[in-house]
C-alpha positions as CSV (number, residue, x, y, z in Angstrom):
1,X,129.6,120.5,70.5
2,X,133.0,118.2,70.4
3,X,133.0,116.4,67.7
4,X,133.5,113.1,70.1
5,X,130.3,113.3,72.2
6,X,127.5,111.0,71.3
7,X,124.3,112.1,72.0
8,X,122.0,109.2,73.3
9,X,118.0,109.2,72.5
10,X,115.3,106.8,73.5
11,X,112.3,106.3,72.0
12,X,109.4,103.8,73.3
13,X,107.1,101.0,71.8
14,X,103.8,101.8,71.2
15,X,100.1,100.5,70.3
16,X,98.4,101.9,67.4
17,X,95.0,101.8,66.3
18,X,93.9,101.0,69.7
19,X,90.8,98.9,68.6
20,X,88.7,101.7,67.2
21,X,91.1,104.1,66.3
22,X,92.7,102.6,62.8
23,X,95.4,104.8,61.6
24,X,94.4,107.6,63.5
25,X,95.0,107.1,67.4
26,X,98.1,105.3,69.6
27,X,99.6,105.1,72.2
28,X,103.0,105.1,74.0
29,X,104.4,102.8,76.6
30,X,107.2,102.9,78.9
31,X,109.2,100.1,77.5
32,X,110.9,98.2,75.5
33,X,112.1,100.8,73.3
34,X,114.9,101.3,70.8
35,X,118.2,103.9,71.3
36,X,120.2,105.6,68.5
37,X,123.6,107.1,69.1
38,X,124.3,110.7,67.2
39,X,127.5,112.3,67.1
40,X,128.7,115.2,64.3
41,X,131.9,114.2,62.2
42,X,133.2,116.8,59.7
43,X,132.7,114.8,56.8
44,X,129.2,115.4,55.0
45,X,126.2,112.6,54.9
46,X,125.2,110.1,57.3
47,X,127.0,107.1,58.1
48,X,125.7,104.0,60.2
49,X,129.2,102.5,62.7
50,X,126.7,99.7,64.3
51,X,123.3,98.8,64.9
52,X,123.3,95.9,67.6
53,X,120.4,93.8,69.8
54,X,119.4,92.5,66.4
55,X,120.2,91.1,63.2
56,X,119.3,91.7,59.6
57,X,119.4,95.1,59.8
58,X,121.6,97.0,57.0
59,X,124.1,99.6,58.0
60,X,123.6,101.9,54.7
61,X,121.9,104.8,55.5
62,X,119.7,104.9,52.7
63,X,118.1,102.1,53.5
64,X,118.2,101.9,57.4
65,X,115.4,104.4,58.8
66,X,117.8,106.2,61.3
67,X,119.6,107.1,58.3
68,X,116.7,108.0,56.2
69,X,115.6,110.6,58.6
70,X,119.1,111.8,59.6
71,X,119.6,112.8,55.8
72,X,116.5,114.6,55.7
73,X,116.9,116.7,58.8
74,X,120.4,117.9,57.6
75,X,119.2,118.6,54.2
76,X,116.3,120.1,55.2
77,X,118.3,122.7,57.3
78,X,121.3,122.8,55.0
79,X,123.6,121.8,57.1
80,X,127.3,120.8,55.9
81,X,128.8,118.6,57.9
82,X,127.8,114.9,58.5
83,X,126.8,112.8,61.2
84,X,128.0,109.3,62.7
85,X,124.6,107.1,64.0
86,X,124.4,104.2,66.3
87,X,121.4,102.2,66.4
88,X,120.4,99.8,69.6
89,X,117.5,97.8,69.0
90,X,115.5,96.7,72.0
91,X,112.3,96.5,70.6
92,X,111.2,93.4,68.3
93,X,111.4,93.4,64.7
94,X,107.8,92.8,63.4
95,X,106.1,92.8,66.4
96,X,103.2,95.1,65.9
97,X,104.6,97.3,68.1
98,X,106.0,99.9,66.4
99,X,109.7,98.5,65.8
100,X,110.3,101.0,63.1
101,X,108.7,104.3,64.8
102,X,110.5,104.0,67.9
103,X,113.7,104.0,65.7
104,X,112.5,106.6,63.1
105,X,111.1,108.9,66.4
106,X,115.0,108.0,68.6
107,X,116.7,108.8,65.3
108,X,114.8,112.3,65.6
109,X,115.1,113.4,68.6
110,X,118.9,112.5,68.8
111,X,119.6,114.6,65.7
112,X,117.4,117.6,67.2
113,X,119.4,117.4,70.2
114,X,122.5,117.1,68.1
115,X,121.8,120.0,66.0
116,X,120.7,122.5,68.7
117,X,116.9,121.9,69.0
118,X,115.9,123.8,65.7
119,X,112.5,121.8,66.2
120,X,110.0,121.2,68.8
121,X,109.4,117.8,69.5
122,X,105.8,118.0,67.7
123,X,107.5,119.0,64.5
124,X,109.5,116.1,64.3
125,X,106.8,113.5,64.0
126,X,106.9,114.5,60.0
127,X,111.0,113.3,59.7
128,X,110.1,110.0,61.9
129,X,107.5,109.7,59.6
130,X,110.0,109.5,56.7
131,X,111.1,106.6,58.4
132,X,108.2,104.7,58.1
133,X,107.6,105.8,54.6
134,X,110.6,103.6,54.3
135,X,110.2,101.1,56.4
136,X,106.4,100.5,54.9
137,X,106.0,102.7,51.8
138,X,103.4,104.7,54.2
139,X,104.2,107.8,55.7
140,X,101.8,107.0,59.0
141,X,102.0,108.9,62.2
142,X,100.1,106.8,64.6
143,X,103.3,105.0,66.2
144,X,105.8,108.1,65.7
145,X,103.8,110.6,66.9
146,X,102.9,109.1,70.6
147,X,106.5,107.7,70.5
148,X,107.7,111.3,70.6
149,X,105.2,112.7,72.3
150,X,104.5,110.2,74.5
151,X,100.9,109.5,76.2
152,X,97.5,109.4,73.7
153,X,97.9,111.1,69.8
154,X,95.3,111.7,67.9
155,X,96.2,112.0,64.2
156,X,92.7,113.8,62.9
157,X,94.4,114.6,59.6
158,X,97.2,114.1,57.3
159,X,96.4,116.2,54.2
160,X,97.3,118.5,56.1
161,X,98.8,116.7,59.0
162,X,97.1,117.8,62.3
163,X,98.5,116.1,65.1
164,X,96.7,116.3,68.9
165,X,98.1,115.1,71.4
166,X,95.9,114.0,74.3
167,X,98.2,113.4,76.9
168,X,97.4,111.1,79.4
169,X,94.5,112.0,81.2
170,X,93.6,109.1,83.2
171,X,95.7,106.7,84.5
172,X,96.2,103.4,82.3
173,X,97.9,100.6,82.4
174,X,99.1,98.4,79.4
175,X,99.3,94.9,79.3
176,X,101.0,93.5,76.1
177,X,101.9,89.7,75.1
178,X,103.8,88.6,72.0
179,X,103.3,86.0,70.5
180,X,106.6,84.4,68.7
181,X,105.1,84.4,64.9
182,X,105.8,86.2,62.1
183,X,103.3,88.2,60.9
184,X,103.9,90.8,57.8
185,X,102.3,94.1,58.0
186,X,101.8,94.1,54.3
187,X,99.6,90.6,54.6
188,X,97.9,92.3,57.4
189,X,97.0,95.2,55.2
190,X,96.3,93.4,51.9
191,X,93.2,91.1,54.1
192,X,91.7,94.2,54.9
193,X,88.3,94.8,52.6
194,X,88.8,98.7,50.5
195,X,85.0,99.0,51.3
196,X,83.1,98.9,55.0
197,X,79.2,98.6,55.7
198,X,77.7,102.0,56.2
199,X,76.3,100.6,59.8
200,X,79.7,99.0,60.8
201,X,81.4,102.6,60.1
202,X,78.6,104.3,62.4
203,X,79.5,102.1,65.3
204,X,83.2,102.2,64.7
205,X,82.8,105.8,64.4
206,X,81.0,106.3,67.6
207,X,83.3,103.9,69.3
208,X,86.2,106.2,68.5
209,X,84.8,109.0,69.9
210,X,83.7,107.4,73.1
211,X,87.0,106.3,73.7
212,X,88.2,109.8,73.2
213,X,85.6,111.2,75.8
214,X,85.8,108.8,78.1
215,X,89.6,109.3,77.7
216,X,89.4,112.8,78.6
217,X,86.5,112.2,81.1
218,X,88.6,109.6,83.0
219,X,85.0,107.4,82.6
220,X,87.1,104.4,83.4
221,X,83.3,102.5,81.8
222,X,83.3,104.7,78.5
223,X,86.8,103.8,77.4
224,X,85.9,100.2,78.5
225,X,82.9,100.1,76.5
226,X,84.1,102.2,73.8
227,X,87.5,99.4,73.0
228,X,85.8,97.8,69.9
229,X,86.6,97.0,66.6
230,X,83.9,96.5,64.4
231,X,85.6,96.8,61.2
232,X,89.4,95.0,61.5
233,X,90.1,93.0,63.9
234,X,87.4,90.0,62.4
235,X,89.5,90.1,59.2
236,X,93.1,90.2,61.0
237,X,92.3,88.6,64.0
238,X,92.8,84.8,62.1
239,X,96.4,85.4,61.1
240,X,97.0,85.9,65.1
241,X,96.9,81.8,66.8
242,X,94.7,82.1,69.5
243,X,93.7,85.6,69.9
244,X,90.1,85.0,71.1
245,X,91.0,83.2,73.6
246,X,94.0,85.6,74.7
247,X,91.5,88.4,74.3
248,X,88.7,86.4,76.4
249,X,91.0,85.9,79.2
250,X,91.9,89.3,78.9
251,X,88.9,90.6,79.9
252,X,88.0,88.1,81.8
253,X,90.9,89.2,84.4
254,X,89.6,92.4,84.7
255,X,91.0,94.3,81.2
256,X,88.8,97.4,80.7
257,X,89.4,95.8,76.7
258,X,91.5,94.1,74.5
259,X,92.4,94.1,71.0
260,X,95.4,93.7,68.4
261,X,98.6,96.1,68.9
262,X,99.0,97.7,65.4
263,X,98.6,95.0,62.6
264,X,99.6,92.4,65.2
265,X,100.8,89.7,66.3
266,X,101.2,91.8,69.3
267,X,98.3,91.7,71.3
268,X,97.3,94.6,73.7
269,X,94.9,95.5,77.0
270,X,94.0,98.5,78.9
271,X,93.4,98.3,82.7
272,X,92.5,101.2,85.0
273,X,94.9,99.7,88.1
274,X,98.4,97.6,88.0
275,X,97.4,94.5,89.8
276,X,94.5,94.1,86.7
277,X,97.3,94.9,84.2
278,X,99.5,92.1,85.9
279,X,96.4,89.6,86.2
280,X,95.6,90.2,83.1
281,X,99.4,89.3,82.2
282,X,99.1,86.2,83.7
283,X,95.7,85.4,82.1
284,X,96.9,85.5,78.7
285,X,100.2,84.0,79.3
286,X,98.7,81.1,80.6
287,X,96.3,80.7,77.0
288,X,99.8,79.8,75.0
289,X,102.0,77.9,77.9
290,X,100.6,74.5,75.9
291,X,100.5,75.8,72.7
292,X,103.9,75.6,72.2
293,X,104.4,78.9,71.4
294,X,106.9,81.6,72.6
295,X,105.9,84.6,73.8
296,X,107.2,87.7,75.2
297,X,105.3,89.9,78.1
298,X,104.9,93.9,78.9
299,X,103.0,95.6,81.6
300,X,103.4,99.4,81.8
301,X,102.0,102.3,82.5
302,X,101.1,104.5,79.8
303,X,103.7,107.2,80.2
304,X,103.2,111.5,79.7
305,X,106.7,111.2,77.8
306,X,107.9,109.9,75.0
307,X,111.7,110.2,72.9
308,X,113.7,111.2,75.8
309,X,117.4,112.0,76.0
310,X,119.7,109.8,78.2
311,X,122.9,111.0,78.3
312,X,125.9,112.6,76.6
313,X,128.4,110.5,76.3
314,X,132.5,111.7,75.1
315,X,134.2,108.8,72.9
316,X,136.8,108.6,70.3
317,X,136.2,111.3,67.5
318,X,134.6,109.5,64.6
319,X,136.3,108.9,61.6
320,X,136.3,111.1,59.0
């Protein structure tokens, strides 16, 4: 490969936890997403030339997540040279919807298409997982692993890590709204009580694996039945303004369920057709147009791919 042609990934947004499923099951969407830029230059390391659609973010690659994840690939495989990164944000910082995995998961999926595909796409979920070890000190799979993969992921285990994708076996359409408020994922972890009622686990437990069957069933009334959260969504549903009503509305217009995206503020719902997912749009749009509130708006499908490649693209060889 020239040494001036940019390779161009995209990686989605996506819900985790999905109600029952707490650090175990997500979910990809079609968009917004994020995009990072990957192009060898003979020098060694990993340098960062621009990260754009967002502020804040640092440009060192030991402390940017598209860096972290870069490094590891090319010392993992031993390679010499060095690589040149571009990073385009189009998914919101802190939104519960997995800002830093669709970065992490785009950062991976460029390199492996840089570097001559020495992994399948499954084995990358455990270097975009580095980038959420340093985005969050955790090194969690349920954002990375459906935004590379795309459709349902299980995670059933990370000691070992056992990854199962599920596809998408029934059609699904995902409604998300976004509330304008900051909301730290380390506040919405510390909230969370160490210890659960025996009974509460049981019904969370049972919920999790209806929504799995049902998944795989296409029982449209299973998954619908089975979107609960017994355990976390009382404790971090308080930090989110008006997320009972949003939710109420929600199903109200038709949502098969309804429940926070991640550790929030994001808040997301399932339908079974489009013109639900778009009612339900409207439904909980119209619980914040007095609150003063701003709020951004997603309806998708739930899409069978994830980290994709867009293009190759030749530009001035990077500087050494």
């Amino acid at each position: 490969m020239n040494n001036s042609e940019f390779i161009k990934a995209y990686a989605p947004a996506t819900v985790a936890n999905v109600c029952c499923g707490f650090d175990v099951l997500g979910f990809a969407m079609e968009h917004p997403g994020d995009e990072v830029w990957a192009r060898k230059k003979a020098t060694p390391g990993v340098t960062i030339s621009a990260v754009t659609g967002v502020s804040g973010l640092s440009l060192d690659p030991s402390e940017n997540v598209i860096g972290v994840v870069a490094q590891k690939m090319l010392t993992d495989l031993e390679i010499a040279h060095g690589v040149e990164l571009q990073l385009h944000k189009g998914l919101p910082v802190g939104s519960g919807l997995g800002s830093s995995a669709a970065s992490s998961a785009a950062a991976a999926y460029a390199m492996n298409e840089l570097l001559g595909k020495p992994f399948t796409t499954q084995e990358l979920v455990v270097y975009a997982m580095e980038g959420e070890r340093k985005a969050s000190g955790s090194a969690h799979a349920d954002n990375v692993a459906p935004a590379l993969l795309g459709g349902f992921v299980l995670v059933r285990s990370y000691e070992p890590l056992d990854i199962v994708p599920l596809g998408v076996p029934v059609e699904l359409y995902c409604t998300v709204i976004h509330p304008q408020v900051e909301l730290k994922t380390s506040l919405a972890r510390s909230i969370l009580k160490k210890d659960i009622p025996l009974q509460k686990g049981i019904r969370q437990w049972g919920n999790l694996a209806g929504l799995i069957t049902g998944l795989l069933k296409g029982d449209y009334s299973l998954i619908g039945r089975s979107l609960h959260d017994e355990i976390f969504e009382p404790e971090r549903s308080v930090l989110i303004p008006l997320f009972n009503q949003a939710k109420a509305a929600a199903i109200g217009a038709g949502a098969l369920g309804c429940g926070i995206s991640g550790s929030g503020p994001s808040i997301f719902a399932l339908s079974a057709t489009e013109a639900h997912a778009l009612a339900v749009q409207q439904a909980m749009e119209l619980v914040y147009s007095s609150s003063g509130i701003e709020l951004k708006s997603y309806v998708t499908q739930v899409p069978e791919q994830g980290a994709r490649l867009i293009e190759q693209t030749i530009l001035q060889p990077a500087q050494a």
